[in-house]
N, C-alpha and C positions, 0 to 999 in steps of 0.2 A: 497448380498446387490445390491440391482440397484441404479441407476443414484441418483434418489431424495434422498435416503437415506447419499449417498455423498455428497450431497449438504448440507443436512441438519450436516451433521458434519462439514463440511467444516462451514458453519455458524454460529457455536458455538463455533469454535475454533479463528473464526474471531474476533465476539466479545468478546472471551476473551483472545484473544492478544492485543484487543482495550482497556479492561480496564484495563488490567496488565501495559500497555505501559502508559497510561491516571496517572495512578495511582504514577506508579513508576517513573515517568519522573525527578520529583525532584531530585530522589536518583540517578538516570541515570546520569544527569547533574552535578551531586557532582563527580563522580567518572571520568566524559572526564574534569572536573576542570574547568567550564564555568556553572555558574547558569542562565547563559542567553540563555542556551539551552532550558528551561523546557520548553518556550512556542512553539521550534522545534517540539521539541520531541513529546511533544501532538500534533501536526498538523501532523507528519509523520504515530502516530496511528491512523487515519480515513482509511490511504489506508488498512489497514484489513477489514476494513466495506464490502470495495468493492470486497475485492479481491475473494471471495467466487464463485461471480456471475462472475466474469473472468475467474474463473479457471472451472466454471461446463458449460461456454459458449465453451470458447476453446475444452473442453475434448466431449463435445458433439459433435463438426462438426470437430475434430479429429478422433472420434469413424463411421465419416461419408465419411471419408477419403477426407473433404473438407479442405484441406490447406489454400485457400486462405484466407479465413475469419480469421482463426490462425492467420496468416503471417499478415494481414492489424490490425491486435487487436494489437499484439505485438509491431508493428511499431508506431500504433498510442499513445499507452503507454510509449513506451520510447522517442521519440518526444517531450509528454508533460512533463513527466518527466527531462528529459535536458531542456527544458525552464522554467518549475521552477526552476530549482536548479539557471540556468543563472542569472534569475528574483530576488528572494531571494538573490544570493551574489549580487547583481548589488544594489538592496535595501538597505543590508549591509553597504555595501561601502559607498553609498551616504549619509546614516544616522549616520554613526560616524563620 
């Protein structure tokens, strides 16, 4: 297999974690015991959409022994990632 052929699995298994998660969210939400999850839960399956093209970005200019690009991807990912979650509980909060 080369590069594109991983990608393209990588993209199929994206979107079908997207509709698995999309799908099931309801039944997710029954079992953490919060039905006020389902509309999380479906916002948290989009990052599958993306992550395909993160993961065949990174493994390319790792295959190219360029770190930096990794390293500045990864930082910028978890960064926004912590100020949603902030954002979201801080919304929370404010709204009950």
């Amino acid at each position: 297999m080369i590069g594109r052929d991983y990608c393209y699995v990588l993209v199929i298994l994206g979107i079908s974690l997207f509709l698995l998660i999309e799908g099931s969210a309801g039944f997710l939400a029954k079992l953490m015991g919060d039905p006020q999850l389902i509309c999380l839960i479906q916002n948290v399956g989009w990052m599958y959409l993306l992550m395909p093209f993160l993961a065949s970005g990174r493994g390319f200019y790792q295959g190219l022994f360029d770190m930096k690009k990794t390293s500045y991807s990864q930082l910028i990912e978890q960064t926004v990632r912590v100020i949603v979650i902030i954002l979201a509980a801080y919304w929370d909060k404010k709204n009950k």
